[in-house]
Biotite code that builds the C-alpha atoms (Angstrom):
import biotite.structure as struc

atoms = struc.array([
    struc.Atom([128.887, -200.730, -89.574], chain_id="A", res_id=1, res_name="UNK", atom_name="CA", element="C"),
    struc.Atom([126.364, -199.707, -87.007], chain_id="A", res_id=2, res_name="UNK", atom_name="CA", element="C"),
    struc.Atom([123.301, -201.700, -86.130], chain_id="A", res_id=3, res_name="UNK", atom_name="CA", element="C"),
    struc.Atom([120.289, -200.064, -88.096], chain_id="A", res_id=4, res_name="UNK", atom_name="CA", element="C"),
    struc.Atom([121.906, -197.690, -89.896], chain_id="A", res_id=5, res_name="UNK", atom_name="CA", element="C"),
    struc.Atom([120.440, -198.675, -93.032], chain_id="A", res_id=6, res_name="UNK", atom_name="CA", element="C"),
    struc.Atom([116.668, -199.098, -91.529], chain_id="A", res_id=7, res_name="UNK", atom_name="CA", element="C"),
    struc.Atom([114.421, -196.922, -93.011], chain_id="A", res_id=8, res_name="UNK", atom_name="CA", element="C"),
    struc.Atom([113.249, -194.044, -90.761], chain_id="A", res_id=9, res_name="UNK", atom_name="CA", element="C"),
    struc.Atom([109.586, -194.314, -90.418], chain_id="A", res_id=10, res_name="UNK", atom_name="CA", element="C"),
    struc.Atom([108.696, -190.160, -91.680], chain_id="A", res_id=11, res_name="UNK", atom_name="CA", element="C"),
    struc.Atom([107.448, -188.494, -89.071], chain_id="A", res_id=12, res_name="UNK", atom_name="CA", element="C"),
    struc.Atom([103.805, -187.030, -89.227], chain_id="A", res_id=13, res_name="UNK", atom_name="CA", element="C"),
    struc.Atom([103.719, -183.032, -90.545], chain_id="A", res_id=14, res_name="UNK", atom_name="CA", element="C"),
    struc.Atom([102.661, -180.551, -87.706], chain_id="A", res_id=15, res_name="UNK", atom_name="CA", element="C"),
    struc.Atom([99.113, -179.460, -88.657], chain_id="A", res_id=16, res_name="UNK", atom_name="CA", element="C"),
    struc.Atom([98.818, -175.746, -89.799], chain_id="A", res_id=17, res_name="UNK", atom_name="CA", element="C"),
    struc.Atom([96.713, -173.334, -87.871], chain_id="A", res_id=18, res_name="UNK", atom_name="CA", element="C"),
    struc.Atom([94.183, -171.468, -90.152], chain_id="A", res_id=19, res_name="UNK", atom_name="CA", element="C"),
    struc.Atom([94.990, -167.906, -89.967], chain_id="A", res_id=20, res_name="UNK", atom_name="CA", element="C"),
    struc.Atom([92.576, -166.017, -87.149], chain_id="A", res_id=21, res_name="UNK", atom_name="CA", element="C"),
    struc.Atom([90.056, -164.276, -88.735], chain_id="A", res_id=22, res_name="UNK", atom_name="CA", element="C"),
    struc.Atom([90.396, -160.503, -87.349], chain_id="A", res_id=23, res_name="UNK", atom_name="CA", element="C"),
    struc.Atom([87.801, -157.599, -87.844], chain_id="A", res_id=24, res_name="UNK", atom_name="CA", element="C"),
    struc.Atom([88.480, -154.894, -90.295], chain_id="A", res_id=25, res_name="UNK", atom_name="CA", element="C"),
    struc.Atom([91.096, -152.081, -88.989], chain_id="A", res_id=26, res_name="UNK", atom_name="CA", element="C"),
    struc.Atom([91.761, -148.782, -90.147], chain_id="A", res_id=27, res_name="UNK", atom_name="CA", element="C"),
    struc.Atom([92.784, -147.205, -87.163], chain_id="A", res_id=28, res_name="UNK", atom_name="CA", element="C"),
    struc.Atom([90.105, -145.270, -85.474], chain_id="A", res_id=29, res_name="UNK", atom_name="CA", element="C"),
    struc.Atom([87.744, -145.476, -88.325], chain_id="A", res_id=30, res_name="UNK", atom_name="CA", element="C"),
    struc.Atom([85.060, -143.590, -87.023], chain_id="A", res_id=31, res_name="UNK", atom_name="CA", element="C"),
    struc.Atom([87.351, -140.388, -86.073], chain_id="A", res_id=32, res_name="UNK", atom_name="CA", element="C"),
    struc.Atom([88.742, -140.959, -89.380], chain_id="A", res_id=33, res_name="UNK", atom_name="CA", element="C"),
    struc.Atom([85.399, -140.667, -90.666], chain_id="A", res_id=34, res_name="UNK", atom_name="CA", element="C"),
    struc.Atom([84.087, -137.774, -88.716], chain_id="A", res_id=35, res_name="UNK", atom_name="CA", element="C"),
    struc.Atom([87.450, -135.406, -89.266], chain_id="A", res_id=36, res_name="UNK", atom_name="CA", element="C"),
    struc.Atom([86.675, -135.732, -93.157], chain_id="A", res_id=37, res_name="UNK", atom_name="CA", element="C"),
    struc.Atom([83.089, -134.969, -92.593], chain_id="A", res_id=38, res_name="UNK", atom_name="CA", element="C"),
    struc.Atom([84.459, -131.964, -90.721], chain_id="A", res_id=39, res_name="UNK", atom_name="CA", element="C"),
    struc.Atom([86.883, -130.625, -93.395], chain_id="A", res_id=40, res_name="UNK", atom_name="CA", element="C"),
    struc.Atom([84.085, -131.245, -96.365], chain_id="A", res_id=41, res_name="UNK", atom_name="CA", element="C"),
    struc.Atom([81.906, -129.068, -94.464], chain_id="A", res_id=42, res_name="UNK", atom_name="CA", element="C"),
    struc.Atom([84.606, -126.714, -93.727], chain_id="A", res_id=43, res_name="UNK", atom_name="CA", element="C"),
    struc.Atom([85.136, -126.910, -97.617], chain_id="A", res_id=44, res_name="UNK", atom_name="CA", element="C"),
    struc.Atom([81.306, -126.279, -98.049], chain_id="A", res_id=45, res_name="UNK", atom_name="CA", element="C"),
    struc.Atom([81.450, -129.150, -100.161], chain_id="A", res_id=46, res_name="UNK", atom_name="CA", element="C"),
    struc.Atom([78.192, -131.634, -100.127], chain_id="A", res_id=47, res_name="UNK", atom_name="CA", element="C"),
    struc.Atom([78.575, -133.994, -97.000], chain_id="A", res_id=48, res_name="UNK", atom_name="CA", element="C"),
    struc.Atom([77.377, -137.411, -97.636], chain_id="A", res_id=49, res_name="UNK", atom_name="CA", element="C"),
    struc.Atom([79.303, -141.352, -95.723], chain_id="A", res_id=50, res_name="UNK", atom_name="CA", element="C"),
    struc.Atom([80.795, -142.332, -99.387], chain_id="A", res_id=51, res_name="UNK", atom_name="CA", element="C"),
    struc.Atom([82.370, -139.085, -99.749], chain_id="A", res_id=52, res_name="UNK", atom_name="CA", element="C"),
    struc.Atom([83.959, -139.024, -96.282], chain_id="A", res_id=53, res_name="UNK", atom_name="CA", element="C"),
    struc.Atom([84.758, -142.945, -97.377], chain_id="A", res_id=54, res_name="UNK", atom_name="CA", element="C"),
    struc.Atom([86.552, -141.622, -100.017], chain_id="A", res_id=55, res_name="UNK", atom_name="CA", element="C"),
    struc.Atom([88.772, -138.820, -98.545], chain_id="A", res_id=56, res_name="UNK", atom_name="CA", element="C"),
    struc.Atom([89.418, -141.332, -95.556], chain_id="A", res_id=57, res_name="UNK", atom_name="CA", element="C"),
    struc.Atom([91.098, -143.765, -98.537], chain_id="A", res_id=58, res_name="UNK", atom_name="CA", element="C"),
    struc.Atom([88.746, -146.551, -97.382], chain_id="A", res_id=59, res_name="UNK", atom_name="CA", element="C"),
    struc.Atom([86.301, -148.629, -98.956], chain_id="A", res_id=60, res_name="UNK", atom_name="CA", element="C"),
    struc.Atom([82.835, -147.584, -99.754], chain_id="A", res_id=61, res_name="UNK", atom_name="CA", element="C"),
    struc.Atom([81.442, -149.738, -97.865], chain_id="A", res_id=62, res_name="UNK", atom_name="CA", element="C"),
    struc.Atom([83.611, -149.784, -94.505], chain_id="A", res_id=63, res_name="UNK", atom_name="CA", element="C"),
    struc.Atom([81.955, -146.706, -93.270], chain_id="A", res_id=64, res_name="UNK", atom_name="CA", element="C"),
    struc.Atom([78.520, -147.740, -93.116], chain_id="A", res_id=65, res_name="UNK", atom_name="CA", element="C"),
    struc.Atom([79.156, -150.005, -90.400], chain_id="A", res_id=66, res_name="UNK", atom_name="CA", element="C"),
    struc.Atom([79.941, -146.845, -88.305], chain_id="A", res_id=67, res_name="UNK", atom_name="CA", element="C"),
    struc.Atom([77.185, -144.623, -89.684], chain_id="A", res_id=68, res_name="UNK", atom_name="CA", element="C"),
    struc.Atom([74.616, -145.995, -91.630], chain_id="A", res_id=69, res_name="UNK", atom_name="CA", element="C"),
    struc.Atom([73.529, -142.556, -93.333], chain_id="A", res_id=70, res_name="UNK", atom_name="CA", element="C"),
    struc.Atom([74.428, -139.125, -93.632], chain_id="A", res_id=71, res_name="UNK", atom_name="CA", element="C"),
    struc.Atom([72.580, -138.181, -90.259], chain_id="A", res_id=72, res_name="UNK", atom_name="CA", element="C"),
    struc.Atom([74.262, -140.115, -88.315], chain_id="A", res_id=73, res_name="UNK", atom_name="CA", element="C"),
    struc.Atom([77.256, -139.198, -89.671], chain_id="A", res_id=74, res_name="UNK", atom_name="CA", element="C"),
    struc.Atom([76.513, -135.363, -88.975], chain_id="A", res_id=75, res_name="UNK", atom_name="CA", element="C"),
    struc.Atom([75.272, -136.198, -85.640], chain_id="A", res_id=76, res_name="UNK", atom_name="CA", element="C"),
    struc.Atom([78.417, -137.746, -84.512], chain_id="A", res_id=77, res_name="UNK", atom_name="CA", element="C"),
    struc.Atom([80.387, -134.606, -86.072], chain_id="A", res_id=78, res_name="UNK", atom_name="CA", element="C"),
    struc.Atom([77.692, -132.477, -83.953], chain_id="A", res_id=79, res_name="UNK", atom_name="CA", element="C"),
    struc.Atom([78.198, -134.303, -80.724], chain_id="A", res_id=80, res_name="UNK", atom_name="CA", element="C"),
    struc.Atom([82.444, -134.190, -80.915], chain_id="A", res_id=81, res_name="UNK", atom_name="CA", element="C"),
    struc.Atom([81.742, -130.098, -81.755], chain_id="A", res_id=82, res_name="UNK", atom_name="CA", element="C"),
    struc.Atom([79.417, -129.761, -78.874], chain_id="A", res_id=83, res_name="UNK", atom_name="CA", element="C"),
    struc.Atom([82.230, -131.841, -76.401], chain_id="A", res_id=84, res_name="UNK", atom_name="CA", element="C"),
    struc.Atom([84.505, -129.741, -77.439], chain_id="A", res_id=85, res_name="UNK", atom_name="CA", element="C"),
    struc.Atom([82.285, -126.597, -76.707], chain_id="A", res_id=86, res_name="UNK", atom_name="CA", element="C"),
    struc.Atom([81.484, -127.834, -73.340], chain_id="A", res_id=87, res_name="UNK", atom_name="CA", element="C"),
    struc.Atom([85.343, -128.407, -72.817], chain_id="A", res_id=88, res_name="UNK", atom_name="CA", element="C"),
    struc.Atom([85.517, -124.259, -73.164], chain_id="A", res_id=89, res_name="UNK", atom_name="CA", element="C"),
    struc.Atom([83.147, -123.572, -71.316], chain_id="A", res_id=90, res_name="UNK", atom_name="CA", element="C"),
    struc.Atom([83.968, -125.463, -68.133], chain_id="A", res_id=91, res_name="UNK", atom_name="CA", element="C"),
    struc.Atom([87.787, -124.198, -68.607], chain_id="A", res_id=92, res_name="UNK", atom_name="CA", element="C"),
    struc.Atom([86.822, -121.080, -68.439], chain_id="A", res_id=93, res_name="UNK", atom_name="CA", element="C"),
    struc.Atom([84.042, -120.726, -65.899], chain_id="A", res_id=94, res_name="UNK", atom_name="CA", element="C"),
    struc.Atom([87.168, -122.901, -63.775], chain_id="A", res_id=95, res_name="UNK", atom_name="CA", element="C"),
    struc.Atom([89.148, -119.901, -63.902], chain_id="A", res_id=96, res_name="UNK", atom_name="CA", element="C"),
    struc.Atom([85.949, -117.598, -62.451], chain_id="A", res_id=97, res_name="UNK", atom_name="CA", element="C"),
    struc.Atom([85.120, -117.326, -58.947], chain_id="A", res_id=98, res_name="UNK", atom_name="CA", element="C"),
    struc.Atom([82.363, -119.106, -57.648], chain_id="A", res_id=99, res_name="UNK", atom_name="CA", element="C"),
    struc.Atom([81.547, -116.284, -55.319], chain_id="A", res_id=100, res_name="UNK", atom_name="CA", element="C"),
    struc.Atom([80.891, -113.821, -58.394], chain_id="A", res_id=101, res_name="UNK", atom_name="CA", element="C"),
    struc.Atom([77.681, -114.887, -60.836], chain_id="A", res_id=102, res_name="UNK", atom_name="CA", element="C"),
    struc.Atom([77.907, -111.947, -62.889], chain_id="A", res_id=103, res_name="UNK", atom_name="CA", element="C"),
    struc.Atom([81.919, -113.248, -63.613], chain_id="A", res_id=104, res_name="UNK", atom_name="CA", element="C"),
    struc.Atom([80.711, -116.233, -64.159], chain_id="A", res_id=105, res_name="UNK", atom_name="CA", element="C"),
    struc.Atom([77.987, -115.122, -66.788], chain_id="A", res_id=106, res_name="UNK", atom_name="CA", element="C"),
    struc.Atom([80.475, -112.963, -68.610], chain_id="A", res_id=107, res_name="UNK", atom_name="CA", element="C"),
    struc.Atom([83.367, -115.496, -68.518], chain_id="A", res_id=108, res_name="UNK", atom_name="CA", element="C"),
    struc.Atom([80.244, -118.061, -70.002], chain_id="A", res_id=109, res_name="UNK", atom_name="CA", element="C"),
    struc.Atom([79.465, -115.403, -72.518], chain_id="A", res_id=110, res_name="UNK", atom_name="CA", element="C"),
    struc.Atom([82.992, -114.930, -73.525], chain_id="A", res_id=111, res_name="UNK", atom_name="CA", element="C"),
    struc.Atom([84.284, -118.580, -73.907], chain_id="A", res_id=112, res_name="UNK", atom_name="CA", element="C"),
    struc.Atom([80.938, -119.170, -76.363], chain_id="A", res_id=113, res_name="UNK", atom_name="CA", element="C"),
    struc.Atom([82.443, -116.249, -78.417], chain_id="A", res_id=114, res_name="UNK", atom_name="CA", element="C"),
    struc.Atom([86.008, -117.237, -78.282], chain_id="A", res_id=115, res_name="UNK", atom_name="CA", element="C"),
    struc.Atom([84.839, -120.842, -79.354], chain_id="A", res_id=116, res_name="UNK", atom_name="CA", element="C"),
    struc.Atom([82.490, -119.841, -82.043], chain_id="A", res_id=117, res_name="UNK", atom_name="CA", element="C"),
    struc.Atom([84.997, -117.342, -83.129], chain_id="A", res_id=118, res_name="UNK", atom_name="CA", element="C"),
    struc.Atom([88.110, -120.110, -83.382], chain_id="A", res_id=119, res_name="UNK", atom_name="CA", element="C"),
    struc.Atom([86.042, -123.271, -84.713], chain_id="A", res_id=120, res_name="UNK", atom_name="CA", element="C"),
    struc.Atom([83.605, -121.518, -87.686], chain_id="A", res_id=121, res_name="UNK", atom_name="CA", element="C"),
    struc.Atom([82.365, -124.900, -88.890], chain_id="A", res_id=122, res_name="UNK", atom_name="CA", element="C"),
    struc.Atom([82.088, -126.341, -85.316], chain_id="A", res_id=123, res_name="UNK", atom_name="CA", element="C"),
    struc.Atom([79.515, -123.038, -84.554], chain_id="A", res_id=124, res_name="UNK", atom_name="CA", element="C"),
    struc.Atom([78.330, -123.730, -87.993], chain_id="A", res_id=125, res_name="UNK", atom_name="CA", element="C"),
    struc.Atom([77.007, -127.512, -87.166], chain_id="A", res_id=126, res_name="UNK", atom_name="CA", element="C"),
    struc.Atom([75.480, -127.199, -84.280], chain_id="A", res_id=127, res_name="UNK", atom_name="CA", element="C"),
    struc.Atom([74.093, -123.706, -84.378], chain_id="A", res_id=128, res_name="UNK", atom_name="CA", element="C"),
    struc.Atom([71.935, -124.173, -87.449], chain_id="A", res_id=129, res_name="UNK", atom_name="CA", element="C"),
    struc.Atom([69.815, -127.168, -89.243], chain_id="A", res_id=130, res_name="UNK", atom_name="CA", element="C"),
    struc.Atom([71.850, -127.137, -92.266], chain_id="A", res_id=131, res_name="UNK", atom_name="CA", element="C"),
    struc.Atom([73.263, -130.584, -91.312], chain_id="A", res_id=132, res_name="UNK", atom_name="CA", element="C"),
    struc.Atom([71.344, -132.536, -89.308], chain_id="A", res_id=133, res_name="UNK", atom_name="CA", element="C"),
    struc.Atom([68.051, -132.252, -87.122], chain_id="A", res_id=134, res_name="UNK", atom_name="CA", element="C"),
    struc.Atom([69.158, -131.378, -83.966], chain_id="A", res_id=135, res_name="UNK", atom_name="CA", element="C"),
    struc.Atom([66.308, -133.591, -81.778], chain_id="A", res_id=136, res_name="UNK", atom_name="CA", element="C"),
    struc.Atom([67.879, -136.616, -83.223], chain_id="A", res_id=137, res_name="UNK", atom_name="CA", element="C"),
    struc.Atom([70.183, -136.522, -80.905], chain_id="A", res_id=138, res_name="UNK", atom_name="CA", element="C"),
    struc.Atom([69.601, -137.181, -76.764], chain_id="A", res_id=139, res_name="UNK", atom_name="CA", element="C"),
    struc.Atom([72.803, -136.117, -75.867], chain_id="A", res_id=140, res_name="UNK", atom_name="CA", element="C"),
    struc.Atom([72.983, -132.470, -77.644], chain_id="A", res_id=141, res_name="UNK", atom_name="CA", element="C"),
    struc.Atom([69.708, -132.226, -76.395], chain_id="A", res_id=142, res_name="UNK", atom_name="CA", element="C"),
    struc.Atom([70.962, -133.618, -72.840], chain_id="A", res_id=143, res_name="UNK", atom_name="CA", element="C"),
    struc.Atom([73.376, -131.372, -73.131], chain_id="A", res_id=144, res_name="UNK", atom_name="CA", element="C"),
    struc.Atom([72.166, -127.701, -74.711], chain_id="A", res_id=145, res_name="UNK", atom_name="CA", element="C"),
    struc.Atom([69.286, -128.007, -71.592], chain_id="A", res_id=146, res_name="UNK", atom_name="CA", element="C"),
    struc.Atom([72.263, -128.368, -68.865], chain_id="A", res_id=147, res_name="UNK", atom_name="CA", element="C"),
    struc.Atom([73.783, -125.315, -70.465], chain_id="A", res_id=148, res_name="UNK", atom_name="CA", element="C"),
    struc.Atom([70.880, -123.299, -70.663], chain_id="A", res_id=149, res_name="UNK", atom_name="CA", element="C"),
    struc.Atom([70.262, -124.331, -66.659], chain_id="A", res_id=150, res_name="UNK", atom_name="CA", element="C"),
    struc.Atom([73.734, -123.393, -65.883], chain_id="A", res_id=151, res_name="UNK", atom_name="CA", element="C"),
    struc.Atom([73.575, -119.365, -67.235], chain_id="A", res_id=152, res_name="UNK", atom_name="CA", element="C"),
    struc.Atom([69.569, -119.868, -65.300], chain_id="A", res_id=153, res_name="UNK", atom_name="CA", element="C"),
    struc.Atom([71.820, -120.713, -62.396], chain_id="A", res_id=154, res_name="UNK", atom_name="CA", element="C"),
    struc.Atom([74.115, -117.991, -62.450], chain_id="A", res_id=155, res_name="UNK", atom_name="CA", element="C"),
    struc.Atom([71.656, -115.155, -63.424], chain_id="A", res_id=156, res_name="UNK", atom_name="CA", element="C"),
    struc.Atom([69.606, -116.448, -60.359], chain_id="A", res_id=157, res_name="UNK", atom_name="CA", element="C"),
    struc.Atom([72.705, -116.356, -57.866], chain_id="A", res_id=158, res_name="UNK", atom_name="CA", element="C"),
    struc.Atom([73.125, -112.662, -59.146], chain_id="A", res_id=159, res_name="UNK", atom_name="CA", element="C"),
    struc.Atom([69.905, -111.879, -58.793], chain_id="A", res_id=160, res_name="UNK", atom_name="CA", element="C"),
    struc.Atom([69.596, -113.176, -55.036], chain_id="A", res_id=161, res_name="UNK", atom_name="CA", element="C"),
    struc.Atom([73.057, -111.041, -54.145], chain_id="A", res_id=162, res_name="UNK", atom_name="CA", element="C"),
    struc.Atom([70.830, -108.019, -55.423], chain_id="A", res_id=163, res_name="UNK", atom_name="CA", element="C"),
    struc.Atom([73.299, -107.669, -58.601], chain_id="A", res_id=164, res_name="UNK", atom_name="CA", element="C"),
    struc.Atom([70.936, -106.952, -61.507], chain_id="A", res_id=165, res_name="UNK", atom_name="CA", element="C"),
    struc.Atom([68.638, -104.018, -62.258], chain_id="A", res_id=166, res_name="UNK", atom_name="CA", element="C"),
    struc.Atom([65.831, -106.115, -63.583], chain_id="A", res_id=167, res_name="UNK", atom_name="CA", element="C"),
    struc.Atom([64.342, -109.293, -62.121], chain_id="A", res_id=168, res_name="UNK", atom_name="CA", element="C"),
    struc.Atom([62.924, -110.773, -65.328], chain_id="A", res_id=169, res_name="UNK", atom_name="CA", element="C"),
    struc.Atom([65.867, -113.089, -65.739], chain_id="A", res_id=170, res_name="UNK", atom_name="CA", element="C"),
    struc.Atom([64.365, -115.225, -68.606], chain_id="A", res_id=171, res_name="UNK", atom_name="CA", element="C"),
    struc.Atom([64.497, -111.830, -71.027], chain_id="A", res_id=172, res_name="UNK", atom_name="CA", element="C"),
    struc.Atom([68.060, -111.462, -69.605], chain_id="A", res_id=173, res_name="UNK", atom_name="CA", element="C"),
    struc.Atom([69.137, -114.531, -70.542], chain_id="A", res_id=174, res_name="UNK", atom_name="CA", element="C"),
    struc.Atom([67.507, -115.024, -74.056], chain_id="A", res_id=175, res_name="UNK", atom_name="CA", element="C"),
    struc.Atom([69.364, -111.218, -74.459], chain_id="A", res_id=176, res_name="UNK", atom_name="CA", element="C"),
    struc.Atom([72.535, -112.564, -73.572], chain_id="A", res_id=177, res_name="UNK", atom_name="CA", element="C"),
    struc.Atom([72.053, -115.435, -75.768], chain_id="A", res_id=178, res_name="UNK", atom_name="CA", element="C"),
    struc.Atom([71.001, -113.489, -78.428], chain_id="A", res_id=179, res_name="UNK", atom_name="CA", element="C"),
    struc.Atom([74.005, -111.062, -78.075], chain_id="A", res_id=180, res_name="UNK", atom_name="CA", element="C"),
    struc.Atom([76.102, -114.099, -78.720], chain_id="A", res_id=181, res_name="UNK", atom_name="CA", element="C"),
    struc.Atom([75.205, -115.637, -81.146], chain_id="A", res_id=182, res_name="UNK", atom_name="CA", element="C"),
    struc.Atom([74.489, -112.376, -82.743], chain_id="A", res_id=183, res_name="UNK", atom_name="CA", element="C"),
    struc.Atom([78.507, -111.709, -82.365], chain_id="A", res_id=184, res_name="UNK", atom_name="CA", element="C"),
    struc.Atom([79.354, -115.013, -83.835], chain_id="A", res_id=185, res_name="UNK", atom_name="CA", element="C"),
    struc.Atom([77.441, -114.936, -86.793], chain_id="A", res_id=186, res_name="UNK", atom_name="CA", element="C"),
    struc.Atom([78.268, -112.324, -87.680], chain_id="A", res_id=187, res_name="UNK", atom_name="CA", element="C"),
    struc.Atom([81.990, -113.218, -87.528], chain_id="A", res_id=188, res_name="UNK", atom_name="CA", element="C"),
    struc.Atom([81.323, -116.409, -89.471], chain_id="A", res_id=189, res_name="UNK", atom_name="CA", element="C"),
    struc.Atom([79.348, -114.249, -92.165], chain_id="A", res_id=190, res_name="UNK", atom_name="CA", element="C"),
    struc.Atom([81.810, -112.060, -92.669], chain_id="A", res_id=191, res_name="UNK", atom_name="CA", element="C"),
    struc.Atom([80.625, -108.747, -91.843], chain_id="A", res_id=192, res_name="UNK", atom_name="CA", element="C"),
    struc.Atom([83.279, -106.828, -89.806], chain_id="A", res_id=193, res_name="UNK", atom_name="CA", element="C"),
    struc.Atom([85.200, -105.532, -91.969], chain_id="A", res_id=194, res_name="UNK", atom_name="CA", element="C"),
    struc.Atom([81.894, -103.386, -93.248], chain_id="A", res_id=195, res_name="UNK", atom_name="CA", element="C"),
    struc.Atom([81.900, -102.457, -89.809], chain_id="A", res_id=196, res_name="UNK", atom_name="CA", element="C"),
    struc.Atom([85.336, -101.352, -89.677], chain_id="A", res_id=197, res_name="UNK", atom_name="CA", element="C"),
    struc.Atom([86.366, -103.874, -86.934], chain_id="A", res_id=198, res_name="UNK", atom_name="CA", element="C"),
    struc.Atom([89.666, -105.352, -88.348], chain_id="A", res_id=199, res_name="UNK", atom_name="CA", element="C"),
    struc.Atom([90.706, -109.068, -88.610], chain_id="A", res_id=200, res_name="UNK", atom_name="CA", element="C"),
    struc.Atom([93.249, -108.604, -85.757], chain_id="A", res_id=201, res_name="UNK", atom_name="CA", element="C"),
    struc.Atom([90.932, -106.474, -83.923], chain_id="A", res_id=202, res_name="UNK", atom_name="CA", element="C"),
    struc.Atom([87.425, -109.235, -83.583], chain_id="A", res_id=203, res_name="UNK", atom_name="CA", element="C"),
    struc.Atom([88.251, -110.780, -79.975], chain_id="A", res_id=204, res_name="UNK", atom_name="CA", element="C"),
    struc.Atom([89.217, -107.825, -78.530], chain_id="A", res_id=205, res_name="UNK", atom_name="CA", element="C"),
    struc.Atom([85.535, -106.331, -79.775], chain_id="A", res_id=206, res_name="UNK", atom_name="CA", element="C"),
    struc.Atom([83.568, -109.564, -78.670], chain_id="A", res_id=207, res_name="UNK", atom_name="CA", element="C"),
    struc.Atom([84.921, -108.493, -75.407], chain_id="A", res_id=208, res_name="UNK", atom_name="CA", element="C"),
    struc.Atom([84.472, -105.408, -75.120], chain_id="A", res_id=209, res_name="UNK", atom_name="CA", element="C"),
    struc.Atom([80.444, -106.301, -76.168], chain_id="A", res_id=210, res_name="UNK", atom_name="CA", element="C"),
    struc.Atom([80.285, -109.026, -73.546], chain_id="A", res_id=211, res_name="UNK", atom_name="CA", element="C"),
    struc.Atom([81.251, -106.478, -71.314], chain_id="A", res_id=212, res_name="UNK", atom_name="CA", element="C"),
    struc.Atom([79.015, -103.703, -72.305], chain_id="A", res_id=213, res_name="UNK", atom_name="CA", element="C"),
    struc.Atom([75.901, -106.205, -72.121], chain_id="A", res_id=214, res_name="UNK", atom_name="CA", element="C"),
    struc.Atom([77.003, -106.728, -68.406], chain_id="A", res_id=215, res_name="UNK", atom_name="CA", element="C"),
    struc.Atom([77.199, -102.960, -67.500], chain_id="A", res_id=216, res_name="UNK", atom_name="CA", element="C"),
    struc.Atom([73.579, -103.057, -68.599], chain_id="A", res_id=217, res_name="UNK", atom_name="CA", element="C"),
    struc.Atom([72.132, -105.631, -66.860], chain_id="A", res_id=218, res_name="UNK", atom_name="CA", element="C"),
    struc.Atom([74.121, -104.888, -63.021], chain_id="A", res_id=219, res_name="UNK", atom_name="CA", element="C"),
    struc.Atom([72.882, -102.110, -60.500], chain_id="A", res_id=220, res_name="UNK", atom_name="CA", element="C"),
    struc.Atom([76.010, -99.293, -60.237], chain_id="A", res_id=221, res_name="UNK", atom_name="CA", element="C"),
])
């Protein structure tokens, strides 16, 4: 027989068990889950409210708040991904314009708005009206609608120093333009071409054709 084989084995202490880390609630990207369901009730014309888009994100009442506290600030962040996503069409397209020709520039400004509008009805539909949200509540639309405003300044003033436009009153040309626009796409969203005889198929190819009448009027021959 061995030596000690029949001394008992002092039991060796148990390893102490780390307490599970305590991690912050997930769900992904909660707050674009959040603001894509705001989107579609809206798009639904359903009522808007945080425990609604809680509910069609499958998450629990409560998890949303801790993104948006209310309603506003709900629609606010849906307003502010709408008006990125604007600006995003509007720098692609004025990218494609030369920087030599303001009047190009203007029109290829007046079409991407259209195009836009035309192509994302509840984006236009957010941040075009106060249906949703009060649109001074937020800095950066604010920021932002003023730098777009100074941009179509900027271009109707470079047209008017190469001697481009018949009229020098370029504030009345601009709040025309805008007008024109906006005209255009709410009309689209409302639903009135048809009436008009301007078929489904047929819409872009008209918004065009109107951006480019409104330029004929406003340049020198």
């Amino acid at each position: 027989m061995l030596e000690g084989a029949m001394t008992p084995k002092t039991p060796k202490p148990r390893a102490r068990r780390q307490a599970p880390e305590v991690r912050p609630y997930h769900h992904g990207d909660l707050r674009r889950v959040l603001i894509d369901a705001a989107l579609h009730l809206a798009a639904e014309g359903a009522e808007v409210s945080v425990r609604e888009a809680a509910r069609r994100a499958a998450v629990s009442p409560g998890a949303p708040f801790r993104h948006f506290p209310n309603r506003d600030a709900l629609m606010v962040a849906v307003a502010e991904e709408a008006q990125r996503r604007f600006r995003a069409e509007i720098e692609a397209a004025l990218s494609q314009a030369p920087a030599t020709d303001p009047l190009g520039r203007f029109r290829a400004f007046g079409l991407a708005y259209l195009r836009w509008a035309m192509r994302n009805p509840t984006h236009f539909e957010i941040i075009s009206t106060g249906r949703y949200f009060a649109h001074g509540s937020s800095a950066a639309l604010t920021r932002d609608n003023a730098e777009l405003i100074a941009l179509s300044e900027q271009m109707l003033a470079e047209a008017a120093q190469q001697g481009l436009l018949l009229s020098a009153d370029l504030k009345r040309i601009q709040i025309a333009g805008r007008a024109l626009v906006y005209g255009f796409a709410r009309m689209n969203l409302d639903g009135h071409f048809p009436r008009w005889g301007v078929a489904e198929g047929e819409i872009e190819r008209m918004a065009e054709g109107v951006i480019d009448l409104f330029i004929a009027g406003i340049a020198k021959p």
